[in-house]
C-alpha distance (Angstrom), angle and dihedral (degrees) to the residues before:
residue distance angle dihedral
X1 . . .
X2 3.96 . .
X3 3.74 86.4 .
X4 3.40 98.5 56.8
X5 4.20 97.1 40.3
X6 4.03 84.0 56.0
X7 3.79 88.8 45.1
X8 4.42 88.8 48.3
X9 4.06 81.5 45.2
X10 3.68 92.5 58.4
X11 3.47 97.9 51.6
X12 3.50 104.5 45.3
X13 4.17 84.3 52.0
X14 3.73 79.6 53.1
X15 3.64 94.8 53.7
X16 3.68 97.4 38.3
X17 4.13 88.9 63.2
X18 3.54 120.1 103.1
X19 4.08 109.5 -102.8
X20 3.74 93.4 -110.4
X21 3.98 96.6 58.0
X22 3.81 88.5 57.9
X23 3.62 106.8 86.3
X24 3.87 127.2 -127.9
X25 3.55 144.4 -157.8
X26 3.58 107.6 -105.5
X27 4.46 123.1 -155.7
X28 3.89 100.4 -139.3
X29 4.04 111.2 -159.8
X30 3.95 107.8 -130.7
X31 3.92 111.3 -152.6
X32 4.05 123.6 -166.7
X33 3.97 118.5 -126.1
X34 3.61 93.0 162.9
X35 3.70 124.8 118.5
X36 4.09 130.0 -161.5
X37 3.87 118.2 -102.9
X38 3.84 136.7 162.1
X39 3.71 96.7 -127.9
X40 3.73 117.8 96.1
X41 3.90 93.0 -162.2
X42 3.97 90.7 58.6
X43 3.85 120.7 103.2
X44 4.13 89.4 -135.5
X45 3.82 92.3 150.8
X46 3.17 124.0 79.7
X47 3.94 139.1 155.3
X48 3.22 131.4 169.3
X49 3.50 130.2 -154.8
X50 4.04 136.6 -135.6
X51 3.98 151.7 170.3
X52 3.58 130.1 136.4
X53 3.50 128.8 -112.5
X54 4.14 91.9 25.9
X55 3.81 107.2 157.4
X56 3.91 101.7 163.0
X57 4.04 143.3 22.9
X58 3.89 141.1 125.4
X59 3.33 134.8 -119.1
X60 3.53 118.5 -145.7
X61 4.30 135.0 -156.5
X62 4.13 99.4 -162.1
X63 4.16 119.4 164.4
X64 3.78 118.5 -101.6
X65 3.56 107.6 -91.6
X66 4.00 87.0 -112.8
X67 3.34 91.5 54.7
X68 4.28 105.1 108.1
X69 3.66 88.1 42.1
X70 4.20 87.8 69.0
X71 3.41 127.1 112.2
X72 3.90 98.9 177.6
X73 3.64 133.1 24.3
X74 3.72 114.4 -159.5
X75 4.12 112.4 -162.9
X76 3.87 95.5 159.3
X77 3.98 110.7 128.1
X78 3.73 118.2 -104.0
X79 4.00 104.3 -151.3
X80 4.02 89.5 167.3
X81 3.19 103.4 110.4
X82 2.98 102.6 34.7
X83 4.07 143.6 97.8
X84 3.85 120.5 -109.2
X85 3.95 102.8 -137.8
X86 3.94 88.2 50.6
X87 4.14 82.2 74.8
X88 4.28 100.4 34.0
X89 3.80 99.0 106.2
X90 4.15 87.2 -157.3
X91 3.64 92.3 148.9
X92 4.00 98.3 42.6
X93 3.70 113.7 119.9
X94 3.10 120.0 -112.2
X95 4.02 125.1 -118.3
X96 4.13 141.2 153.8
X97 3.64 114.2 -76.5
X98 4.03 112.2 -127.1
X99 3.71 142.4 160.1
X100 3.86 118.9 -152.4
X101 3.79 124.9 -178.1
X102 4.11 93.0 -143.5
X103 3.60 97.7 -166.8
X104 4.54 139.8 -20.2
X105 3.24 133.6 -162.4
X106 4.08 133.6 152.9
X107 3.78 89.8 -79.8
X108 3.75 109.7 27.2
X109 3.60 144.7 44.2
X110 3.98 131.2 -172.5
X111 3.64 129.6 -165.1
X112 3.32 138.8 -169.0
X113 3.90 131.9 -158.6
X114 3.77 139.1 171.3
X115 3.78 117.5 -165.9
X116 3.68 120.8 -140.6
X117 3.47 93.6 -114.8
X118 3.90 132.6 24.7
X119 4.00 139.1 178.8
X120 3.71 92.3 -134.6
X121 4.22 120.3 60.7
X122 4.05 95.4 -154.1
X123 3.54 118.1 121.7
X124 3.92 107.8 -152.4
X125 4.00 120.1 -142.8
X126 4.36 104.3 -130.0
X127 3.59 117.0 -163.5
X128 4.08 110.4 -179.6
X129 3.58 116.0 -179.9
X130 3.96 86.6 -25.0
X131 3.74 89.4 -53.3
X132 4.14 106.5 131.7
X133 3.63 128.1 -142.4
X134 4.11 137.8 130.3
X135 3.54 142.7 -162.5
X136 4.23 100.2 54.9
X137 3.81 102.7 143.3
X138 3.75 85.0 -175.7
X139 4.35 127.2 50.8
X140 3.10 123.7 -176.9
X141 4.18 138.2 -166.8
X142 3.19 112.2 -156.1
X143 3.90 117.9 -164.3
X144 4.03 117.6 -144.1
X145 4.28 123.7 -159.6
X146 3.82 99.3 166.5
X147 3.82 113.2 -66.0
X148 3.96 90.3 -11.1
X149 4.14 106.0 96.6
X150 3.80 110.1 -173.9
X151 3.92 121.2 179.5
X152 4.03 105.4 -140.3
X153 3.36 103.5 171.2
X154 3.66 146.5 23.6
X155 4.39 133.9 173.3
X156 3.92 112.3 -158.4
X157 4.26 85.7 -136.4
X158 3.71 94.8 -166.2
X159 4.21 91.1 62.6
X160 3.66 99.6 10.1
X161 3.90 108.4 -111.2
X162 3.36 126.8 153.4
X163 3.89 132.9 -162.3
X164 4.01 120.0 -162.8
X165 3.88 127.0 -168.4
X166 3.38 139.0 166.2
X167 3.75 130.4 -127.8
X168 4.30 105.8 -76.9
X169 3.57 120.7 -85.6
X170 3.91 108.4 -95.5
X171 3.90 89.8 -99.7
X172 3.43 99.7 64.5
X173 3.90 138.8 43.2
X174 3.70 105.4 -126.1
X175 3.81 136.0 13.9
X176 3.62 128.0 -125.2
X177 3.95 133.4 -137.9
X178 3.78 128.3 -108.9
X179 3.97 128.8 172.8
X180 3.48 119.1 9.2
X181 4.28 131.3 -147.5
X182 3.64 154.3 -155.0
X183 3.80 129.4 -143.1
X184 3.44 120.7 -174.4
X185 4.25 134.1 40.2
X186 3.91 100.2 -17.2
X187 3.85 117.1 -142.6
X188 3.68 128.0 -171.3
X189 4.14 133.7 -135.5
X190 3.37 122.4 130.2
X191 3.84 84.6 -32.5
X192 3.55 134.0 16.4
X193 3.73 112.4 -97.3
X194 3.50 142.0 167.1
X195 4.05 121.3 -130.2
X196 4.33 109.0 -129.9
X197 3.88 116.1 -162.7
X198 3.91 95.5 -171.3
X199 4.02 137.0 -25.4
X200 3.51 115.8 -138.4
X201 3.73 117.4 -165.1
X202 4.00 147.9 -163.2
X203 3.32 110.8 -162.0
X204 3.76 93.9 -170.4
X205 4.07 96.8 48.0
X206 4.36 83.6 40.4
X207 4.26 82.1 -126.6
X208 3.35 129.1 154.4
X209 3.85 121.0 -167.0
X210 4.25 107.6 -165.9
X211 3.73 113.8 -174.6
X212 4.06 113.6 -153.1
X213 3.97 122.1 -121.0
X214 4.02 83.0 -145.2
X215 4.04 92.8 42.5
X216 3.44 144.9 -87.0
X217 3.83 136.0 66.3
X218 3.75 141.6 -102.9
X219 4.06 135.4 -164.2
X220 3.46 112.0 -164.0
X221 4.02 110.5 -176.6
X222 3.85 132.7 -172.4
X223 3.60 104.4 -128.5
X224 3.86 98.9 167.5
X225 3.79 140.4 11.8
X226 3.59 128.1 157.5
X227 3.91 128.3 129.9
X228 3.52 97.6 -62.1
X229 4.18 104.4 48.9
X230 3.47 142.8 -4.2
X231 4.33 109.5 -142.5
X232 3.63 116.9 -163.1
X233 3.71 115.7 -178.8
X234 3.44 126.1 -152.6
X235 4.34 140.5 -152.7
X236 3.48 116.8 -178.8
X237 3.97 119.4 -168.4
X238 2.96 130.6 -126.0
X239 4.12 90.3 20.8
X240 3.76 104.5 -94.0
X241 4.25 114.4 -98.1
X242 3.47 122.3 -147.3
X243 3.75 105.3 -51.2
X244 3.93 118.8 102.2
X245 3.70 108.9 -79.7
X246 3.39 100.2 -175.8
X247 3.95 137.5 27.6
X248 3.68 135.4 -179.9
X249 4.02 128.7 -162.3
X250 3.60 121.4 -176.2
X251 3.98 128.2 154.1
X252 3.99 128.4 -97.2
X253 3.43 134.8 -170.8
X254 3.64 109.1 135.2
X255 3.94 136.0 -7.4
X256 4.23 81.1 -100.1
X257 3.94 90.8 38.7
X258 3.84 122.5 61.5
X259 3.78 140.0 44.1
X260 3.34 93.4 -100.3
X261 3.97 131.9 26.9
X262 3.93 104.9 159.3
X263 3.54 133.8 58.3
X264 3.75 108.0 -167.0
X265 4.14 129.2 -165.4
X266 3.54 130.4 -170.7
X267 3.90 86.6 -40.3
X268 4.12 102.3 -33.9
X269 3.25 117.9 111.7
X270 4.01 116.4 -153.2
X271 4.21 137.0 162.9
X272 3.44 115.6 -76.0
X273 3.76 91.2 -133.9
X274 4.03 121.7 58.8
X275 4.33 91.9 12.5
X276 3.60 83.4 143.1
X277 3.86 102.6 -156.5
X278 4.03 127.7 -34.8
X279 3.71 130.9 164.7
X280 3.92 128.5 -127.9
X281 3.45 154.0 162.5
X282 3.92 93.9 -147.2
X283 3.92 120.2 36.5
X284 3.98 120.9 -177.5
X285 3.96 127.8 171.1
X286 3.76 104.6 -155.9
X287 4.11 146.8 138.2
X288 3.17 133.2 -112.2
X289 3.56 103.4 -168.9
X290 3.68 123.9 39.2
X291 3.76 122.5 -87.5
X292 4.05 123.5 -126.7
X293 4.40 74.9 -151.7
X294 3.72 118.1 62.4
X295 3.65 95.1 -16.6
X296 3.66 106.2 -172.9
X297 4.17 96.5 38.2
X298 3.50 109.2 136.8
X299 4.17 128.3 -114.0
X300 3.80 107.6 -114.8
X301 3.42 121.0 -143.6
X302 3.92 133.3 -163.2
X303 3.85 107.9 -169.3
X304 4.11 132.0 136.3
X305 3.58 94.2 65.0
X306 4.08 110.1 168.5
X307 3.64 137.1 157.9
């Protein structure tokens, strides 16, 4: 009897809320940017994601699904078909190479690194665990089980990309990155980007706070990783407008030579270059068939969206 009074209770608090604190599935249209190229170190795909009024969703790193079947996993960079000035950095700007260890404990590591030269100019404010720094064009989590040290995530602060990856597949000893993506108001230059004020993060809780130079907030926490998928979920305030709030870029060559080959919606499977534009409610860049380029980078998936 007291079960099912609490249970009545709920719902009538449920019913008594105002229609726009109940959240709802959103249908977020997906639009291609990408273009074809024969260089497997090129970021040629690229979609961007959009749908007003989005408040919520998670983004998710999981293994291929051919992934324990591997014997090998090559990750060595394949420049040969590709041009030379795509790669010459010439109009980087220039800063002071460092490495900082941010903060350590038993569980967690965080590390910060600025390159000696990068293609955006912003110097990003860092606040880990109230320790202050700035300028890290590179952060990175670092996940610790005992003597094993696994880096599982990373955001590029300075233009706003982030990396996910699970913990390796049994067979091998570490795991290896794949697409990369931005969450927040996307910009575009030579490259997409996304402009960071400040990152503010708890070690502890493994959440990062970014404040927007063009407004707004997001907290982006990691709510599971283990050797099957990383989770990251995601609150954006105010709920993002029309603008792109997320975009992916990956490389494609071939269905056996990319990060990425597959774009997959609520059950369709299409190309990951020339899509067009479809609408979903689940979204996932993946392989099915192994790579002979980054073979064991994870499918990422962007799916829960709601209002």
């Amino acid at each position: 009897m007291q079960t099912t009074r609490r249970a009545a209770s709920l719902l009538l608090a449920a019913l008594a809320l105002p229609a726009s604190a109940i959240a709802a599935p959103v249908t977020v249209t997906v639009r291609d940017k990408g273009v074809k190229t024969t260089c497997a170190e090129e970021d040629n795909v690229y979609a961007v994601l959009a749908a007003p009024g989005v408040r919520r969703f998670e983004a998710v790193a999981r293994h291929p699904a051919y992934g324990k079947a591997l014997k090998t996993d090559n990750y060595k960079a394949d420049f040969s078909g590709c041009q030379p000035a795509t790669f010459s950095g010439k109009a980087d700007t220039k800063f002071t190479p460092r490495k900082v260890t941010l903060y350590e404990d038993a569980k967690v590591r965080i590390d910060g690194i600025t390159y000696g030269g990068y293609w955006r100019p912003d110097v990003v404010k860092v606040d880990v665990a109230g320790r202050k720094d700035q300028g890290f064009h590179l952060i990175q989590l670092f996940i610790k089980r005992g003597d094993d040290v696994q880096e599982a995530l990373v955001l590029h602060a300075a233009d706003g990309y982030w990396r996910l990856r699970p913990l390796p597949l049994p067979q091998f000893g570490g795991a290896v990155y794949g697409s990369s993506f931005l969450v927040g108001p996307v910009e575009e230059s030579t490259r997409p980007y996304v402009r960071i004020r400040e990152v503010r993060i708890d070690p502890k809780a493994m959440t990062f706070h970014l404040t927007y130079r063009m407004g707004g907030t997001a907290d982006l926490m990691v709510t599971r990783i283990d050797h099957e998928e990383l989770r990251l979920a995601v609150k954006l305030t105010p709920p993002v407008g029309g603008r792109p709030f997320i975009a992916l870029r990956s490389m494609y060559v071939s269905p056996d030579n990319g990060d990425t080959a597959e774009l997959r919606v609520d059950g369709k499977t299409l190309p990951v270059v020339g899509f067009g534009s479809v609408k979903a409610q689940t979204v996932t860049f993946g392989r099915s068939i192994p790579s002979k380029h980054n073979t064991s980078a994870p499918d990422i998936s962007f799916e829960g969206f709601s209002n």
